[in-house]
mmCIF file of the N, C-alpha and C atoms, coordinates in Angstrom:
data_MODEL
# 
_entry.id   MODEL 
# 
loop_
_atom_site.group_PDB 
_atom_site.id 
_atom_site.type_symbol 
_atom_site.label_atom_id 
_atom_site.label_alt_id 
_atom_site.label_comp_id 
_atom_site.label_asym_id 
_atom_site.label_entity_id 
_atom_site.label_seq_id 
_atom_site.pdbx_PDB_ins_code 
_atom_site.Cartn_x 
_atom_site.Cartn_y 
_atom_site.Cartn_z 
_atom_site.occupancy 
_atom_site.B_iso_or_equiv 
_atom_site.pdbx_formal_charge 
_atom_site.auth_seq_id 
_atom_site.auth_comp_id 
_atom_site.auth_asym_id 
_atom_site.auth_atom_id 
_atom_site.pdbx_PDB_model_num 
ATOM 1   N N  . UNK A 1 1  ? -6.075  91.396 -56.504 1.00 0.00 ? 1  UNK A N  1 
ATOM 2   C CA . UNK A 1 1  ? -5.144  92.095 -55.655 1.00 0.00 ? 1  UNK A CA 1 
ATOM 3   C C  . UNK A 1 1  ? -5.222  91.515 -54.242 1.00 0.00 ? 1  UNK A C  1 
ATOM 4   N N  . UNK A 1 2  ? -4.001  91.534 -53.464 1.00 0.00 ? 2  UNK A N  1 
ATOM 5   C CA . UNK A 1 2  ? -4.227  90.902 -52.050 1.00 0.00 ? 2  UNK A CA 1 
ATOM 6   C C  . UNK A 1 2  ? -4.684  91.835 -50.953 1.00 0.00 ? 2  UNK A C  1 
ATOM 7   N N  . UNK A 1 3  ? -5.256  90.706 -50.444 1.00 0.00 ? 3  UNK A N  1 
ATOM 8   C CA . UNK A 1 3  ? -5.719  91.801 -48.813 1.00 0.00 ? 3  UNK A CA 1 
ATOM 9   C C  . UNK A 1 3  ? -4.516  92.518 -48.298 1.00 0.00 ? 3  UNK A C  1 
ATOM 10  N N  . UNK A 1 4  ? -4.791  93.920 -47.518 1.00 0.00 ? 4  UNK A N  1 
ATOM 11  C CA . UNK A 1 4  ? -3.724  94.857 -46.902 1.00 0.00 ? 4  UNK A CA 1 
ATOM 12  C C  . UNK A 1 4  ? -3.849  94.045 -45.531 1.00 0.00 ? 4  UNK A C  1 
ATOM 13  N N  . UNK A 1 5  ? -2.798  94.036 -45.151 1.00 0.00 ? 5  UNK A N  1 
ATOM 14  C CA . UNK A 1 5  ? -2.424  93.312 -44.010 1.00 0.00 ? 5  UNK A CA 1 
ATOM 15  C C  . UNK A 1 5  ? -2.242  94.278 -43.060 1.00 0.00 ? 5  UNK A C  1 
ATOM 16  N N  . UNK A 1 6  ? -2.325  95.732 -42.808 1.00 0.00 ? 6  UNK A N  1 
ATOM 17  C CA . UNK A 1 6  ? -2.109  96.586 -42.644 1.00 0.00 ? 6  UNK A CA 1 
ATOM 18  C C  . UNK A 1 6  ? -2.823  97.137 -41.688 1.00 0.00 ? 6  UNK A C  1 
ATOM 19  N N  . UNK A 1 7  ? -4.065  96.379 -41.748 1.00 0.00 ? 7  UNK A N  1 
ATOM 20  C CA . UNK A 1 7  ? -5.725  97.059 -41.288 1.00 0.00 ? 7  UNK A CA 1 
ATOM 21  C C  . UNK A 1 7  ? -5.527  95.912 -40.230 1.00 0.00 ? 7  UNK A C  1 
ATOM 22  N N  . UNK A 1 8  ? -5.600  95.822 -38.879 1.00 0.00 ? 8  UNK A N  1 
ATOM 23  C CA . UNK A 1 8  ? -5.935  94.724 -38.118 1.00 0.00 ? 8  UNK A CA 1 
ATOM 24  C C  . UNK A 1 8  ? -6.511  95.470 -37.047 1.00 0.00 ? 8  UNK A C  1 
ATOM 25  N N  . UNK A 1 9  ? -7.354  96.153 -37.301 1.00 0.00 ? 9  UNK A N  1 
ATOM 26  C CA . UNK A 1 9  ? -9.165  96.517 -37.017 1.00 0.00 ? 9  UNK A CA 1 
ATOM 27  C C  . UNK A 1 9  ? -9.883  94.814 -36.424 1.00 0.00 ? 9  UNK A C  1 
ATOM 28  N N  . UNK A 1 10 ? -9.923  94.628 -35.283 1.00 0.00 ? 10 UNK A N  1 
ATOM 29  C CA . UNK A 1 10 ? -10.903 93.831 -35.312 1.00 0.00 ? 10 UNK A CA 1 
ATOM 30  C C  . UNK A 1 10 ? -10.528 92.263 -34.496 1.00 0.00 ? 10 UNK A C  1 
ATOM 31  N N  . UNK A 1 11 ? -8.621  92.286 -35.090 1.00 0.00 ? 11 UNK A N  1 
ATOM 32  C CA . UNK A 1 11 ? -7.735  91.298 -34.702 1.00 0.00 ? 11 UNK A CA 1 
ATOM 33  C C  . UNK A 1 11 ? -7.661  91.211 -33.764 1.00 0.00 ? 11 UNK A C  1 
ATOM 34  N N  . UNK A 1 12 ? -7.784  89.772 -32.754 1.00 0.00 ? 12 UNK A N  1 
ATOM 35  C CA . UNK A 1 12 ? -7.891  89.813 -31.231 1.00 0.00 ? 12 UNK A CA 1 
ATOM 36  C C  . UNK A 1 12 ? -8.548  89.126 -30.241 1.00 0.00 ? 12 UNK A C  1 
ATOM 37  N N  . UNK A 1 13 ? -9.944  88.502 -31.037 1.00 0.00 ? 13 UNK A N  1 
ATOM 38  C CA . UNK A 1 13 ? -10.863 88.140 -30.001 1.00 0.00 ? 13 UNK A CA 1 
ATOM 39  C C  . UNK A 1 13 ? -12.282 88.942 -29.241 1.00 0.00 ? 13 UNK A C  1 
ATOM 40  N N  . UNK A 1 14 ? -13.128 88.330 -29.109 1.00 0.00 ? 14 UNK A N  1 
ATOM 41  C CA . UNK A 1 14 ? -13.673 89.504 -28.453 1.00 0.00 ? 14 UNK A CA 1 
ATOM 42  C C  . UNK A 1 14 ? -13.775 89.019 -26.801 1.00 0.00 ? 14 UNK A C  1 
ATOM 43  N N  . UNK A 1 15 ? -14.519 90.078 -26.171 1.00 0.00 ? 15 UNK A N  1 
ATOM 44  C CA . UNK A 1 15 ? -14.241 90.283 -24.783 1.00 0.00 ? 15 UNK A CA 1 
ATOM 45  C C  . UNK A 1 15 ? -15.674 89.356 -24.213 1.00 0.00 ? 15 UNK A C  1 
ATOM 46  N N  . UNK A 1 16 ? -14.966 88.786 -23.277 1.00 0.00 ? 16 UNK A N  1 
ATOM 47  C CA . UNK A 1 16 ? -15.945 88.529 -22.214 1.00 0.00 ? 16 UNK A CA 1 
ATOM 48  C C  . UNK A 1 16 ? -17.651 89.167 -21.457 1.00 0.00 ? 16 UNK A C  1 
ATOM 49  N N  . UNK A 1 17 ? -18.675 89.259 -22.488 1.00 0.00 ? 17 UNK A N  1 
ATOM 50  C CA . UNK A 1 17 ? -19.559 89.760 -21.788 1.00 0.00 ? 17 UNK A CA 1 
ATOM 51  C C  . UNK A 1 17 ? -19.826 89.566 -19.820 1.00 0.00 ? 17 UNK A C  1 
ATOM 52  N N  . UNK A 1 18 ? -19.561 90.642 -18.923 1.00 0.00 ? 18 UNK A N  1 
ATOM 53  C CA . UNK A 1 18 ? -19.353 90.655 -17.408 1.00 0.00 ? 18 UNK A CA 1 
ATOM 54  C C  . UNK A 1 18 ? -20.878 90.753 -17.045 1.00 0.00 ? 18 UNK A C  1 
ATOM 55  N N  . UNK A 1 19 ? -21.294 89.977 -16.055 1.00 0.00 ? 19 UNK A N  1 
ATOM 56  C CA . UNK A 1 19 ? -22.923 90.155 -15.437 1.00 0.00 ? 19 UNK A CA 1 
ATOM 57  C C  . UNK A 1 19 ? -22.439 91.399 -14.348 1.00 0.00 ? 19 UNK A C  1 
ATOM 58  N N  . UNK A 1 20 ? -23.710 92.066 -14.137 1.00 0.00 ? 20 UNK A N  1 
ATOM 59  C CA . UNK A 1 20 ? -23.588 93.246 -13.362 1.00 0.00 ? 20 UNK A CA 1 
ATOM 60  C C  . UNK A 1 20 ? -22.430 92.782 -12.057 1.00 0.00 ? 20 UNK A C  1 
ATOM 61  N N  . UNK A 1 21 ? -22.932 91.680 -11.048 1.00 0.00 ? 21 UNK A N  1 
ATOM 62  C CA . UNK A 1 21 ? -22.111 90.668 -10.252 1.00 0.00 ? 21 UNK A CA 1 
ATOM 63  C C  . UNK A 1 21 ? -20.884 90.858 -10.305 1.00 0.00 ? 21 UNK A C  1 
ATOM 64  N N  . UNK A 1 22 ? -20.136 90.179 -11.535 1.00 0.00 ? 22 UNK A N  1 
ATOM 65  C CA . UNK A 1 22 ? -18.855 90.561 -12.016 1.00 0.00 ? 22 UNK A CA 1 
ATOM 66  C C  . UNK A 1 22 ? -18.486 91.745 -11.918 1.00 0.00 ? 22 UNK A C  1 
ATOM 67  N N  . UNK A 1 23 ? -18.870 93.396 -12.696 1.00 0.00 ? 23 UNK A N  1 
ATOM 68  C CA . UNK A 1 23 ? -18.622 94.298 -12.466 1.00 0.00 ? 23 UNK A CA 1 
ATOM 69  C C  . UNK A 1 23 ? -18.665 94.707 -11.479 1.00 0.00 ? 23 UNK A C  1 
ATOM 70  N N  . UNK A 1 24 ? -19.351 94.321 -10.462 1.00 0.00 ? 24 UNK A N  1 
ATOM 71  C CA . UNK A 1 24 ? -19.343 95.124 -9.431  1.00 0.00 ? 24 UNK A CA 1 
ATOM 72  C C  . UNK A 1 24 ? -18.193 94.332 -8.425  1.00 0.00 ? 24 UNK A C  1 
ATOM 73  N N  . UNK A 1 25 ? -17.318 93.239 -8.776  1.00 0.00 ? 25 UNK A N  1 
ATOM 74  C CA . UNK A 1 25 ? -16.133 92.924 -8.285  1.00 0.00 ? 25 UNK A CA 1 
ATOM 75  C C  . UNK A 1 25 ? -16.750 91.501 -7.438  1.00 0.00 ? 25 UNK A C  1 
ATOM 76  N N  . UNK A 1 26 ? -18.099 90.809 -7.795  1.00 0.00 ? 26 UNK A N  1 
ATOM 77  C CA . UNK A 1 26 ? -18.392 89.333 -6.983  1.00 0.00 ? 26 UNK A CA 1 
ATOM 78  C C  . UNK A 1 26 ? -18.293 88.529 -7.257  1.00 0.00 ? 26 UNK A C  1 
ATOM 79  N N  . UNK A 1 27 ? -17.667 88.560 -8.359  1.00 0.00 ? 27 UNK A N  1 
ATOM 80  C CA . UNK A 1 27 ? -16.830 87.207 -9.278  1.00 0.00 ? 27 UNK A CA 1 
ATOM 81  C C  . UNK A 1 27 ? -18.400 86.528 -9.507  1.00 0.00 ? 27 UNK A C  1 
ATOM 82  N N  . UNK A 1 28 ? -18.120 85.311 -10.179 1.00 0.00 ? 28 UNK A N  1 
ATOM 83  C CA . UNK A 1 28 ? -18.701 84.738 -11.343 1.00 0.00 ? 28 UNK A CA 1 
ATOM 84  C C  . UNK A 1 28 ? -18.795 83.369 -9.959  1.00 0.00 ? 28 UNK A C  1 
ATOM 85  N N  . UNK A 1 29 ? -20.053 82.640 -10.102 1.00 0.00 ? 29 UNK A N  1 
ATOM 86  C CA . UNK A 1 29 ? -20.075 81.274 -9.471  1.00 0.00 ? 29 UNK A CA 1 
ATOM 87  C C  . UNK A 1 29 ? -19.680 80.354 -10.511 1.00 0.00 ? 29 UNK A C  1 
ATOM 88  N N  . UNK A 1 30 ? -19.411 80.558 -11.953 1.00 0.00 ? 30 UNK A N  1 
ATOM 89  C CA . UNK A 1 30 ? -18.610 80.051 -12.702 1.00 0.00 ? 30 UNK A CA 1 
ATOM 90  C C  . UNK A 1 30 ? -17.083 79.191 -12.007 1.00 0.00 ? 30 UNK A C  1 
ATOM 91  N N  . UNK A 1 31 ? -16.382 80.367 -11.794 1.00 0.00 ? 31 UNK A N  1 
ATOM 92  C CA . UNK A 1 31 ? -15.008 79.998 -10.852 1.00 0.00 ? 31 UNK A CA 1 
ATOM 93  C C  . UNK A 1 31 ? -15.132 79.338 -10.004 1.00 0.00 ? 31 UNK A C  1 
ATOM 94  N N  . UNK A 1 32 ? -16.055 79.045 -9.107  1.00 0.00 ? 32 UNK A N  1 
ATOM 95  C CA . UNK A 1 32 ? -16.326 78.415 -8.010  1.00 0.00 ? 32 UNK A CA 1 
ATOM 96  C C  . UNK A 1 32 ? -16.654 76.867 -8.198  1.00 0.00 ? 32 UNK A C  1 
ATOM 97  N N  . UNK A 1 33 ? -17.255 76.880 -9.795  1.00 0.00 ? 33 UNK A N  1 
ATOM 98  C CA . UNK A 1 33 ? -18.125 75.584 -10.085 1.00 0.00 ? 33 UNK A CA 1 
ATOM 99  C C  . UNK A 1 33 ? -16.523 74.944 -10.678 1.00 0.00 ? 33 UNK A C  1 
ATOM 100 N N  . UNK A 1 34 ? -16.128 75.709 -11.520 1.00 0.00 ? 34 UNK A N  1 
ATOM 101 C CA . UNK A 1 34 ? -14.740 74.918 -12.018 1.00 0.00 ? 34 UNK A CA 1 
ATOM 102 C C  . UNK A 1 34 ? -13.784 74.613 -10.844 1.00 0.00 ? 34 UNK A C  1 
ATOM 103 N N  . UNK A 1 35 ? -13.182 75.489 -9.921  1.00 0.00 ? 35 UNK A N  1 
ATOM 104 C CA . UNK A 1 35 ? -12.756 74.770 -8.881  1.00 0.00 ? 35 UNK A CA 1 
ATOM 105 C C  . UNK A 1 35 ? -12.900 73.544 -8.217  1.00 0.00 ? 35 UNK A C  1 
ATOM 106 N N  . UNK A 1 36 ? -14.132 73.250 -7.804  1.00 0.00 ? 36 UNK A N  1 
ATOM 107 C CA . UNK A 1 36 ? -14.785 72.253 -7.335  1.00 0.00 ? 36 UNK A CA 1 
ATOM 108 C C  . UNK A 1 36 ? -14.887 71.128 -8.592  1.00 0.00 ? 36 UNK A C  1 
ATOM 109 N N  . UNK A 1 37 ? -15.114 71.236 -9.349  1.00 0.00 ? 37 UNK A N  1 
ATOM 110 C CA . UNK A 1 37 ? -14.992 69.937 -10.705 1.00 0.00 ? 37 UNK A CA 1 
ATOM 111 C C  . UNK A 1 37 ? -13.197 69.931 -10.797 1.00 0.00 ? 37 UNK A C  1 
ATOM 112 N N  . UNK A 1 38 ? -12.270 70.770 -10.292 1.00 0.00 ? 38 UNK A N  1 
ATOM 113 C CA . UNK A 1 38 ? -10.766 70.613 -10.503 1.00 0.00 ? 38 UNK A CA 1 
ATOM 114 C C  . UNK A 1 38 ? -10.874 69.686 -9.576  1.00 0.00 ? 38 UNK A C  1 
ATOM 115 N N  . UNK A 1 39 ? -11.171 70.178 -8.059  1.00 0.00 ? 39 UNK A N  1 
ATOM 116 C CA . UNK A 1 39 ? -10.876 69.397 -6.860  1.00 0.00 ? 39 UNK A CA 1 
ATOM 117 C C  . UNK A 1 39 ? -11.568 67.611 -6.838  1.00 0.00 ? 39 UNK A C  1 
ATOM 118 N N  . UNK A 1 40 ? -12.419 67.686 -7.427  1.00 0.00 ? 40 UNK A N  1 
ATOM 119 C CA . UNK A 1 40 ? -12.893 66.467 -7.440  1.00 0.00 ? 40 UNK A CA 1 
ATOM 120 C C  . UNK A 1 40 ? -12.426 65.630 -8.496  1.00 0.00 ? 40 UNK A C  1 
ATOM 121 N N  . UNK A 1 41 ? -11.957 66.526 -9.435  1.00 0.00 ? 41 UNK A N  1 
ATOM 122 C CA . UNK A 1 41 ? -10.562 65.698 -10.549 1.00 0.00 ? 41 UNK A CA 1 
ATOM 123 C C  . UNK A 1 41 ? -9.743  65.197 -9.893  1.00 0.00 ? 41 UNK A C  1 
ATOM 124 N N  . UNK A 1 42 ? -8.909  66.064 -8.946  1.00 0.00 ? 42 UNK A N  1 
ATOM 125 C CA . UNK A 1 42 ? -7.575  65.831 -8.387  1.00 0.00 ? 42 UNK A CA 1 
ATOM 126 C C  . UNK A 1 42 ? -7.937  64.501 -6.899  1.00 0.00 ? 42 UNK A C  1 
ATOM 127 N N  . UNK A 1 43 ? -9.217  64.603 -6.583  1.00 0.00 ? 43 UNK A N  1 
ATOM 128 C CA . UNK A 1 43 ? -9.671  63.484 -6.009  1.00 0.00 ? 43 UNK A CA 1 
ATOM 129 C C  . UNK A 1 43 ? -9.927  61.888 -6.381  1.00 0.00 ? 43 UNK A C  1 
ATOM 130 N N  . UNK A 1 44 ? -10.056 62.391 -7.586  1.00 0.00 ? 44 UNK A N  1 
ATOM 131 C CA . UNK A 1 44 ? -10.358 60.966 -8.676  1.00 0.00 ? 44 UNK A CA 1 
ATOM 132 C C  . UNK A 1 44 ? -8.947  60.813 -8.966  1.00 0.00 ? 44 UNK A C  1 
ATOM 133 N N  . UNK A 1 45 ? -8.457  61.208 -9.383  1.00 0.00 ? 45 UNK A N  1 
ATOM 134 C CA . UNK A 1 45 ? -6.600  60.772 -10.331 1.00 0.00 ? 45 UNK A CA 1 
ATOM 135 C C  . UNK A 1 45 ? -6.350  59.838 -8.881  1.00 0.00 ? 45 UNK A C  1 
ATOM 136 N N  . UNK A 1 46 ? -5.981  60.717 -7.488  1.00 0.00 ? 46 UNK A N  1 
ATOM 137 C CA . UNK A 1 46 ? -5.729  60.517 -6.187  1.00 0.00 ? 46 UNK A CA 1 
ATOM 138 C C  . UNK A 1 46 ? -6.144  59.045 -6.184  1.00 0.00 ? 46 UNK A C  1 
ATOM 139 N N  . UNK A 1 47 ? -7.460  58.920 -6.602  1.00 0.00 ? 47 UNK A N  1 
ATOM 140 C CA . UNK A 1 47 ? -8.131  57.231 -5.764  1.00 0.00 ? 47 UNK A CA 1 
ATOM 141 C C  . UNK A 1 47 ? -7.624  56.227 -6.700  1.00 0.00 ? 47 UNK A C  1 
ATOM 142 N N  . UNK A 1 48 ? -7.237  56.060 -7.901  1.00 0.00 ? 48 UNK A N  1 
ATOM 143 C CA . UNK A 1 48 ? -7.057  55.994 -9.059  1.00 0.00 ? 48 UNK A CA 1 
ATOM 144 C C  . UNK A 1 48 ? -5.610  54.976 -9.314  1.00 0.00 ? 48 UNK A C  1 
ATOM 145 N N  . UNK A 1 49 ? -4.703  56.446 -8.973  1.00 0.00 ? 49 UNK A N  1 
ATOM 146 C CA . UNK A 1 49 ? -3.385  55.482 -8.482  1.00 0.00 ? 49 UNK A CA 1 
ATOM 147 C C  . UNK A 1 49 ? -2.938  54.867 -6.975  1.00 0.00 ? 49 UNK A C  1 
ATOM 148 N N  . UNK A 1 50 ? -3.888  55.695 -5.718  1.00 0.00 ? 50 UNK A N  1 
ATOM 149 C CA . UNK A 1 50 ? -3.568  54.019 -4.973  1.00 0.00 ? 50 UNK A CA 1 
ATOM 150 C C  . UNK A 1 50 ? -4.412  52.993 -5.407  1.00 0.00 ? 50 UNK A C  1 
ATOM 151 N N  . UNK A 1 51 ? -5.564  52.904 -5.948  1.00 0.00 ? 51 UNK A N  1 
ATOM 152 C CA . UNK A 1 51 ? -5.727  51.261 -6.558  1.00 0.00 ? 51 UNK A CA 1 
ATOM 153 C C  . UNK A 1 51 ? -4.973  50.903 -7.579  1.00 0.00 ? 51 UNK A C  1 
ATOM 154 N N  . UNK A 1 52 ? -4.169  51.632 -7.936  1.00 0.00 ? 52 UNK A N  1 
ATOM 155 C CA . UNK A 1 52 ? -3.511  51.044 -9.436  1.00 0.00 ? 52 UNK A CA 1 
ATOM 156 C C  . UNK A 1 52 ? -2.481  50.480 -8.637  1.00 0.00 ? 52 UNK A C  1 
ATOM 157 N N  . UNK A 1 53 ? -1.704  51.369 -7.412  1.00 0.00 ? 53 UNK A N  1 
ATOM 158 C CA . UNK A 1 53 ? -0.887  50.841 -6.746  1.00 0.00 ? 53 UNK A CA 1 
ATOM 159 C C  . UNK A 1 53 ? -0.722  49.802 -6.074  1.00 0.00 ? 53 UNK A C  1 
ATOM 160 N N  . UNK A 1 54 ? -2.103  49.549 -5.101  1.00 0.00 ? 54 UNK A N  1 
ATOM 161 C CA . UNK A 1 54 ? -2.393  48.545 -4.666  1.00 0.00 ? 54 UNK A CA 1 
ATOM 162 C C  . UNK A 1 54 ? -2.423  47.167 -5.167  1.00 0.00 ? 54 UNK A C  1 
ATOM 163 N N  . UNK A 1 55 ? -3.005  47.630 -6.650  1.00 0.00 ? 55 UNK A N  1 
ATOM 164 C CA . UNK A 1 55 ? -3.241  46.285 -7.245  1.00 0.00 ? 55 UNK A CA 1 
ATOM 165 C C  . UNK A 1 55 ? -1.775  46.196 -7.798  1.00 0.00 ? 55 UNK A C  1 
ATOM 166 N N  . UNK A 1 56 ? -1.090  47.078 -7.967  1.00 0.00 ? 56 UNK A N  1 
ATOM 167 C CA . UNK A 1 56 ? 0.504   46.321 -8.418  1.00 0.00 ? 56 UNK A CA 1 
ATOM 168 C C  . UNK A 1 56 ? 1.096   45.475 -7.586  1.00 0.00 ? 56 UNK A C  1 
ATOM 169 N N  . UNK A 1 57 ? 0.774   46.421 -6.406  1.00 0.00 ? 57 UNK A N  1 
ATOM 170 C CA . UNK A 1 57 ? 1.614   45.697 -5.388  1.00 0.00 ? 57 UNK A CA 1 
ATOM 171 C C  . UNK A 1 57 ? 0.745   43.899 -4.844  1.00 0.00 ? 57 UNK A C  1 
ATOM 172 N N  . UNK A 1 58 ? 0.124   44.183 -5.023  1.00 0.00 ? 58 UNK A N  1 
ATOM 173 C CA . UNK A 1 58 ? -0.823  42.521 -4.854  1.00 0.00 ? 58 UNK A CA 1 
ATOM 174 C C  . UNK A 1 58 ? -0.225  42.025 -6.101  1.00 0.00 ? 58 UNK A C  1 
ATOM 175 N N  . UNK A 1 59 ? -0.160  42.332 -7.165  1.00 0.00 ? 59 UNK A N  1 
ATOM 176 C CA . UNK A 1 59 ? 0.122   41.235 -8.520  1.00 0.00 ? 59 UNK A CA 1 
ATOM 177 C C  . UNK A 1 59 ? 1.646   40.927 -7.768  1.00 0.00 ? 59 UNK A C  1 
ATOM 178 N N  . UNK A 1 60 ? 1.732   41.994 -7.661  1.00 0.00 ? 60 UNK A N  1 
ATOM 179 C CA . UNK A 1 60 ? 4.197   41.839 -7.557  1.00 0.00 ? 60 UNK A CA 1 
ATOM 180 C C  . UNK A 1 60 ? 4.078   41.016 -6.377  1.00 0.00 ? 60 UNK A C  1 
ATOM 181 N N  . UNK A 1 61 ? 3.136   40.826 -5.289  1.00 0.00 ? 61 UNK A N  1 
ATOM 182 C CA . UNK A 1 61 ? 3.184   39.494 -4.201  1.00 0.00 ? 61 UNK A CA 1 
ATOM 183 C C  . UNK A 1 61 ? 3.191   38.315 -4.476  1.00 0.00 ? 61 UNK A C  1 
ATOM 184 N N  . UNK A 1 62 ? 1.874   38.450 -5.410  1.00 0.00 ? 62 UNK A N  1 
ATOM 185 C CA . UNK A 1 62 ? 1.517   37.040 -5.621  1.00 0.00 ? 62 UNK A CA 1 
ATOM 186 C C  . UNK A 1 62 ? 2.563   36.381 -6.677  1.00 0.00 ? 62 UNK A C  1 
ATOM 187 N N  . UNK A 1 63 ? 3.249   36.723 -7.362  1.00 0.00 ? 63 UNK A N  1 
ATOM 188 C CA . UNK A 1 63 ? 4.378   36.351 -8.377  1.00 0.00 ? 63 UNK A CA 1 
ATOM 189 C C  . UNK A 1 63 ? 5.359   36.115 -7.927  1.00 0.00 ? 63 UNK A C  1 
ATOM 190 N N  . UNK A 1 64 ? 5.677   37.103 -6.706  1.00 0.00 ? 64 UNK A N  1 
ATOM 191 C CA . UNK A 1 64 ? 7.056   36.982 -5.487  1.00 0.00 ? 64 UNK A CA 1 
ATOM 192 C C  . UNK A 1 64 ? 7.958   38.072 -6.481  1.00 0.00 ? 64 UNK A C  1 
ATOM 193 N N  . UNK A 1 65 ? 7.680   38.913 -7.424  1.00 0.00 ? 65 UNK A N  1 
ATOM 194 C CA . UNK A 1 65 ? 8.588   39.992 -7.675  1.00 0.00 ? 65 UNK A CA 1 
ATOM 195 C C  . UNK A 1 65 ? 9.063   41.160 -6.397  1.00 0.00 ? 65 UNK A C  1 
ATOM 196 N N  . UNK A 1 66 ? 9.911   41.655 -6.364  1.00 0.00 ? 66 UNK A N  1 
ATOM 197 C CA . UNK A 1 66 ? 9.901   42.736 -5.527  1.00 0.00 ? 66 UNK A CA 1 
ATOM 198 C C  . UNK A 1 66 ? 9.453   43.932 -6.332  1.00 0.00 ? 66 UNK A C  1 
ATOM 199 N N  . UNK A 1 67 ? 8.790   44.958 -5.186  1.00 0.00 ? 67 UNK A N  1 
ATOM 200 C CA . UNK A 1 67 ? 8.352   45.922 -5.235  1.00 0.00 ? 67 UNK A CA 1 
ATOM 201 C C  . UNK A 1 67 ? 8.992   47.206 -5.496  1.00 0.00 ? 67 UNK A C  1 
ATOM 202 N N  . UNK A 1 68 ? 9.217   48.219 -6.106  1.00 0.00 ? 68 UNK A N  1 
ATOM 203 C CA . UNK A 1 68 ? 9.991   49.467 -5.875  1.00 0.00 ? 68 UNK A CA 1 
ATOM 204 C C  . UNK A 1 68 ? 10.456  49.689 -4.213  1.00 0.00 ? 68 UNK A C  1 
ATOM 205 N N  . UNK A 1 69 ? 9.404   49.698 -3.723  1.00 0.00 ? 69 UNK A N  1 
ATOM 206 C CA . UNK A 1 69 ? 9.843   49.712 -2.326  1.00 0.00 ? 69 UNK A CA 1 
ATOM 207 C C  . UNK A 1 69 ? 10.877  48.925 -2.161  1.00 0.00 ? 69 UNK A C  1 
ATOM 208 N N  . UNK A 1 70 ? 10.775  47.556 -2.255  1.00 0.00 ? 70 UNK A N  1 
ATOM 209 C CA . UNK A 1 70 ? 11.873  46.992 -1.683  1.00 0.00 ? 70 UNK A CA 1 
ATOM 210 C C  . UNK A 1 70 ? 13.153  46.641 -2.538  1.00 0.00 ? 70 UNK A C  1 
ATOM 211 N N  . UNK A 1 71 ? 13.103  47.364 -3.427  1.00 0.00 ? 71 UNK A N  1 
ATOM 212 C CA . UNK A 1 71 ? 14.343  47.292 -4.343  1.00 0.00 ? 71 UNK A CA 1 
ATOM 213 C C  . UNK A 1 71 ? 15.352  48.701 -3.933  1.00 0.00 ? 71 UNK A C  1 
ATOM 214 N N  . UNK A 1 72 ? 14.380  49.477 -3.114  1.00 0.00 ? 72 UNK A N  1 
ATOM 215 C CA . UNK A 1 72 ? 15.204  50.973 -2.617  1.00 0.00 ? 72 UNK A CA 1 
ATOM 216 C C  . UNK A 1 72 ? 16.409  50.268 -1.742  1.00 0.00 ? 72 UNK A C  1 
ATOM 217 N N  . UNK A 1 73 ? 17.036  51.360 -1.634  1.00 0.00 ? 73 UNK A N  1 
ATOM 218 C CA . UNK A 1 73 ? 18.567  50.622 -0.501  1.00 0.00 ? 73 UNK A CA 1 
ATOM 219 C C  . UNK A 1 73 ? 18.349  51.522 0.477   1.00 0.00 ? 73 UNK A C  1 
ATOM 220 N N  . UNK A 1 74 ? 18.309  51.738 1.530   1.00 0.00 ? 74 UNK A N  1 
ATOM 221 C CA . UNK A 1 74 ? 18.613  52.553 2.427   1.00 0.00 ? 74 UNK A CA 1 
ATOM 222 C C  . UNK A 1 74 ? 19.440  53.452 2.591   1.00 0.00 ? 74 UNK A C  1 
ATOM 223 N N  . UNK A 1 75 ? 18.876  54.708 2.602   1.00 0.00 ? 75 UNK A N  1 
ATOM 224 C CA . UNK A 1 75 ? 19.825  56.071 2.747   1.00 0.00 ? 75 UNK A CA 1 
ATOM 225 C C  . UNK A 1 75 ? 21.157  55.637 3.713   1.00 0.00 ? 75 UNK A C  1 
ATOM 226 N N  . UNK A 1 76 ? 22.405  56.383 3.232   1.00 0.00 ? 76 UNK A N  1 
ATOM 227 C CA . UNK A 1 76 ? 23.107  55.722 4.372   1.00 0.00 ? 76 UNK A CA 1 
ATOM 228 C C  . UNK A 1 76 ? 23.103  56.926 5.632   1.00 0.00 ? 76 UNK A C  1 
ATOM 229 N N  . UNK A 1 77 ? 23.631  56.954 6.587   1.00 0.00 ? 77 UNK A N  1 
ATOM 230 C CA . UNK A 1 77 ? 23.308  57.473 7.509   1.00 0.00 ? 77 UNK A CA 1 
ATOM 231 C C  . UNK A 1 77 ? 24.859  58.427 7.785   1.00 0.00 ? 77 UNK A C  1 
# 
């Protein structure tokens, strides 16, 4: 016979065990540690593509291609 689908007792997940800290509303140094590993992500991507940039733009010299930059037209005025 099949399971009753009926019963979802239990369905959900369970909860976050909170340190006293937490309950009492001082947040978690958890949040603080992930922030700081975000920010130093978003620091790395950052350094990442100006050398990727840089080095495009040195390859696109030395070949004599033009650059995005200089393929833009000037807004007209």
């Amino acid at each position: 016979m099949a399971k009753s689908r009926n019963n979802l007792l239990g369905v959900g997940g369970q909860r976050k065990k909170l340190s006293r800290a937490e309950q009492q509303g001082a947040g978690s140094a958890r949040g603080a540690d992930r922030k700081a590993a975000e920010d130093k992500k978003q620091e790395l991507v950052r350094k990442m593509r100006e050398r990727a940039e840089a080095q495009a733009a040195a390859t696109a010299g030395q070949t004599g291609e033009p650059t995005a930059e200089q393929n833009a037209s000037p807004a007209q005025g």
